[in-house]
C-alpha positions in Angstrom: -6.5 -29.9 -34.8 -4.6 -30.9 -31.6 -5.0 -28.9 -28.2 -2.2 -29.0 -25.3 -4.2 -29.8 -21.9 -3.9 -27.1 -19.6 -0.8 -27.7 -16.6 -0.9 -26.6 -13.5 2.2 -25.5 -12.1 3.6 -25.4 -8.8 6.2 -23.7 -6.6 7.4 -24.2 -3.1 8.6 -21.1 -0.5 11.6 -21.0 1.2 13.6 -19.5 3.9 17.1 -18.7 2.8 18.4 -19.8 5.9 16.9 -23.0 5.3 18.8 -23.1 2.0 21.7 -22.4 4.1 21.9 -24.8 6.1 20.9 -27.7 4.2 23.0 -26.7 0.8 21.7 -24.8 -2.0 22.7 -26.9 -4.2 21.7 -30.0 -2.7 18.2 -28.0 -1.6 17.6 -26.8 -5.5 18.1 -30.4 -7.4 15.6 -32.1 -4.1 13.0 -29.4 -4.8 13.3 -29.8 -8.9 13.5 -33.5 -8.7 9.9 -32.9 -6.8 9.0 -31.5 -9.6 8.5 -28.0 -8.9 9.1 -25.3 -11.4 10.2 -22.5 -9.0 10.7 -21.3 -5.5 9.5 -18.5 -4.4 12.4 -17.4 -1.8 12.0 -15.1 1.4 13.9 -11.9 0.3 12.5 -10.2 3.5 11.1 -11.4 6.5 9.1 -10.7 9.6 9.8 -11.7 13.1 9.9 -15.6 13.4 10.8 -18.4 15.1 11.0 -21.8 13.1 11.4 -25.1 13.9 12.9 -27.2 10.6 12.4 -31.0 10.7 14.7 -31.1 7.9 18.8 -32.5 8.4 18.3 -32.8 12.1 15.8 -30.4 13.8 16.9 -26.7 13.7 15.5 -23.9 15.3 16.2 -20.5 13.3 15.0 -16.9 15.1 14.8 -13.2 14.2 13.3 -10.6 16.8 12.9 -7.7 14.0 12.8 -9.1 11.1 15.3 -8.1 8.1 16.5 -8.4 4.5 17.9 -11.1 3.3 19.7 -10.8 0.1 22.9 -8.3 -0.7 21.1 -4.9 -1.1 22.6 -2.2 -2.6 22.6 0.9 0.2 23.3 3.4 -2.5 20.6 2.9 -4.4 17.8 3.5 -1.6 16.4 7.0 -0.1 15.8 7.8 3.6 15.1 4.2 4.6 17.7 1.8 4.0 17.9 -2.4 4.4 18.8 -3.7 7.3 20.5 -6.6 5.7 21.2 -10.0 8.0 25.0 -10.6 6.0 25.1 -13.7 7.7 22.4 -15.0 5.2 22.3 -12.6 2.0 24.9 -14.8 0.1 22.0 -17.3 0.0 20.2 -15.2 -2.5 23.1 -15.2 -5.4 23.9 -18.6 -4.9 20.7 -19.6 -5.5 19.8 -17.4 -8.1 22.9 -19.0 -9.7 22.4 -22.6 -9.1 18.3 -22.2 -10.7 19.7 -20.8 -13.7 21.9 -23.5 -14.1 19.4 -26.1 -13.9 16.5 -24.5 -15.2 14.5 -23.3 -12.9 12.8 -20.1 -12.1 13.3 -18.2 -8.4 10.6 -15.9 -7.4 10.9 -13.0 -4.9 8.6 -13.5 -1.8 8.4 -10.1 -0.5 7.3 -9.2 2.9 6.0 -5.8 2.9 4.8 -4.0 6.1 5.2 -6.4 8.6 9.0 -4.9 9.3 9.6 -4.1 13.0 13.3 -2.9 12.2 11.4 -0.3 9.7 9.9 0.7 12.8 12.8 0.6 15.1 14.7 3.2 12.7 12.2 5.2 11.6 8.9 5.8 14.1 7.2 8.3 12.1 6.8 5.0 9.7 5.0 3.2 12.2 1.2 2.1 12.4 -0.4 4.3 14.7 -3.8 2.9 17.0 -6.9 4.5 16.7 -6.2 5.5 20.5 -2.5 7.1 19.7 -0.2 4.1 20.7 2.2 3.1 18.1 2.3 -0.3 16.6 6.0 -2.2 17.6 5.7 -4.3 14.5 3.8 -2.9 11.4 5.0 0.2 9.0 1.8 2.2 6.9 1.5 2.1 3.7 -0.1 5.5 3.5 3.6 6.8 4.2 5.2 7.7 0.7 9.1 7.0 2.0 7.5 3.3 2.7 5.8 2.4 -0.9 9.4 4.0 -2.3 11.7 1.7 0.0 9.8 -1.4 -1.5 9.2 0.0 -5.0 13.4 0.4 -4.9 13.5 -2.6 -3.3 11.9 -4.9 -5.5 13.8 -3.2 -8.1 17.2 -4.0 -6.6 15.9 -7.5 -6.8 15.0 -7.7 -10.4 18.2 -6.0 -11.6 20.6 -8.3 -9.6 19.0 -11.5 -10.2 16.3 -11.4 -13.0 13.4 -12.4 -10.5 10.5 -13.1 -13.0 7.7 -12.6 -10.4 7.6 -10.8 -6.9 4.8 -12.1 -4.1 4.4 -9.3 -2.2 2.9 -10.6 1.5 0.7 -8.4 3.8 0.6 -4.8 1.6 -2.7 -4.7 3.8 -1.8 -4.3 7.1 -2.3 -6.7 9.8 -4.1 -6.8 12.7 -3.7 -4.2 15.5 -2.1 -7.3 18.1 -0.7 -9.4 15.7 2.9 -10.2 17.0 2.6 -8.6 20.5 5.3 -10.0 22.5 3.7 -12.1 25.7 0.6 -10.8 25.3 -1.6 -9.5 28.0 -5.0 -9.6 26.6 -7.2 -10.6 29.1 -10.5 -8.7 27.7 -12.5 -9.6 25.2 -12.2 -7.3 22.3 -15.2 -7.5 20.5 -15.3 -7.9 16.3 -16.7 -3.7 16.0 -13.8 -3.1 18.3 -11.3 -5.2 16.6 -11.6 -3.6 12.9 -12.3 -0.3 14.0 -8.8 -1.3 16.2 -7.2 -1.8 12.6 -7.4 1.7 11.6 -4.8 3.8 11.4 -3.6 7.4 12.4 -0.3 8.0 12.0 0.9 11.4 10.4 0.5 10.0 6.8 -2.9 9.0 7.2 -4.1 12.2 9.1 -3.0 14.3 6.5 -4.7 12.6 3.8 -8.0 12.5 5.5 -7.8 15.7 6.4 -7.1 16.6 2.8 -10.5 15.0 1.8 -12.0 17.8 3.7 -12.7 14.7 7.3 -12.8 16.3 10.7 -10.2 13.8 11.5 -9.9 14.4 15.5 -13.7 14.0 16.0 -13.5 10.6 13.7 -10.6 9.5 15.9 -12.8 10.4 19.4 -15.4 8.5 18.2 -13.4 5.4 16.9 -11.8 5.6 20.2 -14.9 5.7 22.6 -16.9 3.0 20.1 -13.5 0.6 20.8 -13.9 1.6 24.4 -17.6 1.1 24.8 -17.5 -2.4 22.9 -14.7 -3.8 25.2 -16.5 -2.6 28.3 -19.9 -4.6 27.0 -21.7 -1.4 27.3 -26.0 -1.2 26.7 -26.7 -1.1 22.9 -24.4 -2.3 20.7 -26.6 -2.5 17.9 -26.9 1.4 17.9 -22.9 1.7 17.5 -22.8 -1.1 14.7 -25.9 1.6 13.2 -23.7 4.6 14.1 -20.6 3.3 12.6 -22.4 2.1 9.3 -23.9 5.5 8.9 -21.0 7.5 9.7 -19.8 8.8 6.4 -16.4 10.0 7.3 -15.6 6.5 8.7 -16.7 5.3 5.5 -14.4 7.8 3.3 -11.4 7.4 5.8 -11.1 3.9 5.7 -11.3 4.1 1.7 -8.4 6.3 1.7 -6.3 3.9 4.5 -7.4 0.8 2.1 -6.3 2.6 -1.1 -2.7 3.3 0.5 -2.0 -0.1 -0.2 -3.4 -0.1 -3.9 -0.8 2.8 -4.7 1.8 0.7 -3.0 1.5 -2.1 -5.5 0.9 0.1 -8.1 4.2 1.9 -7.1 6.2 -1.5 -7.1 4.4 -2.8 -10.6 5.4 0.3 -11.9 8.9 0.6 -11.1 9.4 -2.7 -12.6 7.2 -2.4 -15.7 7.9 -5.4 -17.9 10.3 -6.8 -15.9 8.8 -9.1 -13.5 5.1 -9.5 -12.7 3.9 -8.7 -9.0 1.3 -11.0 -7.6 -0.6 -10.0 -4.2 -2.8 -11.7 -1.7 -5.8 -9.7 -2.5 -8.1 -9.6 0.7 -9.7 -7.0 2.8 -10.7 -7.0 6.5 -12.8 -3.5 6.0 -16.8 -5.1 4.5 -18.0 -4.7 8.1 -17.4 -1.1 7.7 -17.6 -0.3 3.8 -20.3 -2.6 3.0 -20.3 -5.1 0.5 -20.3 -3.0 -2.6 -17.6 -0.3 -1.7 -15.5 -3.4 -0.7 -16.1 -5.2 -3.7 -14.9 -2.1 -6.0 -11.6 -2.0 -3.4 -11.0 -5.3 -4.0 -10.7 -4.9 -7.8 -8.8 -1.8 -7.4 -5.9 -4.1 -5.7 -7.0 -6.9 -8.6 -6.3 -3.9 -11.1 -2.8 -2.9 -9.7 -1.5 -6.1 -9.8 -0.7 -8.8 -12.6 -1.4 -12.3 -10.8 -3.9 -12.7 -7.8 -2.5 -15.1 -5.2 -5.3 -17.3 -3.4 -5.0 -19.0 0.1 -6.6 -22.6 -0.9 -8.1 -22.7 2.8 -9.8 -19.5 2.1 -12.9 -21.5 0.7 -15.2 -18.6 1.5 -13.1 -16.1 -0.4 -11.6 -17.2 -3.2 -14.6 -18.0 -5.2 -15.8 -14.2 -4.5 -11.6 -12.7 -5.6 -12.3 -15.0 -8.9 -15.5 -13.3 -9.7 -14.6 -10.1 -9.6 -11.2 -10.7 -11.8 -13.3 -12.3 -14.3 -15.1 -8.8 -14.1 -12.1 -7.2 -15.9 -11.3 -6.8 -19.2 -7.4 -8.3 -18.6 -8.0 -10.6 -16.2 -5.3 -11.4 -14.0 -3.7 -15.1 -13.8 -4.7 -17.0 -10.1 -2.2 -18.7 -7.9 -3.1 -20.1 -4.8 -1.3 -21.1 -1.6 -1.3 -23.7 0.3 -0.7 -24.4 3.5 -0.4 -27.8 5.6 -0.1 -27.2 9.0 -0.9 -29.4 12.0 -0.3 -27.3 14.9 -3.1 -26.2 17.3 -0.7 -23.5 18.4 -0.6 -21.7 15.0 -4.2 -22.5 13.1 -7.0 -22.6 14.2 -8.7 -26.2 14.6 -11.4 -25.2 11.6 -8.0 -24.5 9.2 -6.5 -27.5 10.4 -9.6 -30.0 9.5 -9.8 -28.4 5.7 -6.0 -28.6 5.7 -5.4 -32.5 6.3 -5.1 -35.2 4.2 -8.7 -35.9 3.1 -9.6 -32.9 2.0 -6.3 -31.7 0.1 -7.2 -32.8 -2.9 -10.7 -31.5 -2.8 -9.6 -28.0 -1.4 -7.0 -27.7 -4.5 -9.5 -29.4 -7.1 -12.1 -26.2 -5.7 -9.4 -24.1 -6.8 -8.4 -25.4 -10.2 -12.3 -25.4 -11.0 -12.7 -21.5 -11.0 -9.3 -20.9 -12.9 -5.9 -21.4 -10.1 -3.3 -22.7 -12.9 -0.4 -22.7 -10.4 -0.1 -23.9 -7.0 2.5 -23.2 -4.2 3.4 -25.2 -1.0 4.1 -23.5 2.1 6.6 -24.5 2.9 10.0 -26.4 1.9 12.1 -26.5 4.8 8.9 -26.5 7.3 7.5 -29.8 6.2 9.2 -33.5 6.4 9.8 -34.9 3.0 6.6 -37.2 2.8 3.9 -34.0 3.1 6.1 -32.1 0.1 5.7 -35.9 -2.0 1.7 -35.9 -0.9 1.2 -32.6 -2.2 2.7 -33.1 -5.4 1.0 -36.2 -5.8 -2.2 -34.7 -5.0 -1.4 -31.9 -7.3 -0.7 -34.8 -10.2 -4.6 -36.0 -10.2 -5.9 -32.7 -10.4 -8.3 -32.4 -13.4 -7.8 -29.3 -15.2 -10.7 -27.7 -17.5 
């Protein structure tokens, strides 16, 4: 009896604008003639500036971030798109020209990391343990947030049959990330940083005050551990023992963590059997919930998704993500991500030495081991011609059980 061999399949992301600029169709038939089966296209997108080497350098920018494919106003409640029109025909000419040559188009979704959100709506935003309100990130603990990307994603699928939907950053970010000219200039600490992480807008007051947490003492204390870390004060290790035993700390962050659970859930179940949602499935809480509470809110994200997506530089903690979705009775396909990047200015030196070319193929063969069956490149319009052909290659003498 004859056995197929097990494939591994890849994909590449992609800015629309990218697309844009270079021709769809032209773009498409370069990317399938790689070899790729699908891309997996920016439908929303935070702030960025990026600097394309492809067709003559180009330098594309967006302060606040936006949505970039024709979204239907109507069909949305108090939060609507902010669409950039300039760019949304991208996402129907692509959808068009894949189905005409076969290949799939994936939705990659960024989720809270939407400063316009934030700009329209400020009872939306992220708020610091010390009452400042975040510029950039949106809660998920706020239920008009988890239905604008639940109708969202929805919109998607019903325009343009998207098969899959990679929702980015459903856990939020950290406290500074995308600060504009950052002034810094203290050390802040790891206690200081997580605790920093924590939010307390309206949304996420409520429902710790709902569990029966004096919320405004937790927040004090939060607020004068942060303070007491950044100003090196006498006995740290009597704060790290204070917040480990603090069991409202411990039972607010659960309930922050779980606001991202329900907004996954919320999107996979507004799309039922239409498309499959696949999430990053990390958490930065272990310092605070300990090892086994993390582990169990891990697998609650595992369990309210349909594919886990890896990072392939996350060596540390994708063998840990695979262990506990073997734990389940449906486990959940793996995908992984990677990512080739050699500036200083944007990794970290320790990310760019497992990212170069000696240790691709060992960092993607550590993945295909413990079960990754598809593999995506970040990212097409990013990366000269020559590192998109490497990966592929690389890809190509994988050994697959």
């Amino acid at each position: 009896m004859s056995s197929v061999a097990p494939a591994m399949r890849t994909t590449t992301y992609c800015y629309p604008w990218d697309l844009q600029r270079l021709g769809v169709s032209r773009s498409l038939a370069e990317i399938a003639d790689r070899g790729f089966a699908a891309i997996d296209l920016a439908a929303t997108y935070h702030p960025i500036d990026s600097l394309s080497p492809r067709g003559g350098l180009n330098l594309f920018s967006n302060a606040r971030g936006a949505v970039f494919f024709p979204a239907r106003a109507m069909r949305y409640g108090r939060i609507e798109p902010a669409v950039d029109a300039a760019i949304a025909p991208v996402w129907p000419a692509a959808a068009a020209e894949a189905q005409r040559i076969g290949m799939a188009i994936n939705s990659w979704t960024i989720t809270l990391f939407q400063p316009w959100i934030v700009d329209a709506h400020p009872d939306c935003a992220r708020v610091l343990p010390w009452g400042d309100r975040s510029g950039s990130g949106v809660c998920a603990a706020h239920p008009d947030v988890r239905a604008y990307l639940a109708t969202l994603c929805m919109d998607l699928a019903e325009q343009f049959g998207v098969p899959l939907f990679r929702l980015e950053g459903v856990v939020s970010h950290a406290f500074d990330l995308d600060w504009l000219r950052p002034r810094t200039l203290v050390r802040v600490p790891p206690l200081a940083r997580t605790l920093a992480n924590l939010c307390f807008c309206g949304s996420c007051k409520a429902r710790g005050s709902d569990a029966g947490i004096d919320v405004a003492g937790l927040q004090a204390r939060i607020v004068g551990t942060i303070e007491a870390e950044i100003a090196d004060q006498p006995d740290a290790e009597g704060r790290a023992a204070a917040v480990a035993s603090d069991g409202e700390l411990v039972a607010y962050t659960e309930r922050y963590a779980d606001a991202s659970v329900e907004l996954v859930r919320d999107v996979a179940e507004a799309l039922g059997d239409r498309a499959a949602v696949s999430v990053t499935v990390a958490s930065p809480w272990r310092a605070l919930l300990g090892e086994t509470r993390d582990d169990a809110l891990l697998t609650r994200l595992i369990e309210a998704c349909t594919q886990v997506d890896l990072n392939v530089l996350n060596i540390p903690g994708n063998p840990l993500i695979a262990r506990l979705n073997a734990t389940l009775a449906e486990p959940r396909p793996l995908s992984a991500l990677f990512v080739e990047v050699r500036n200083p200015t944007v990794t970290p030196a320790a990310m760019m030495a497992e990212s170069g070319p000696d240790k691709m193929r060992a960092n993607l063969q550590r993945c295909a081991d413990f079960g990754v069956r598809e593999l995506s490149l970040y990212n097409f319009g990013l990366l000269p011609d020559v590192d998109v052909r490497n990966f592929v290659e690389t890809v190509g003498r994988l050994t697959l059980a």
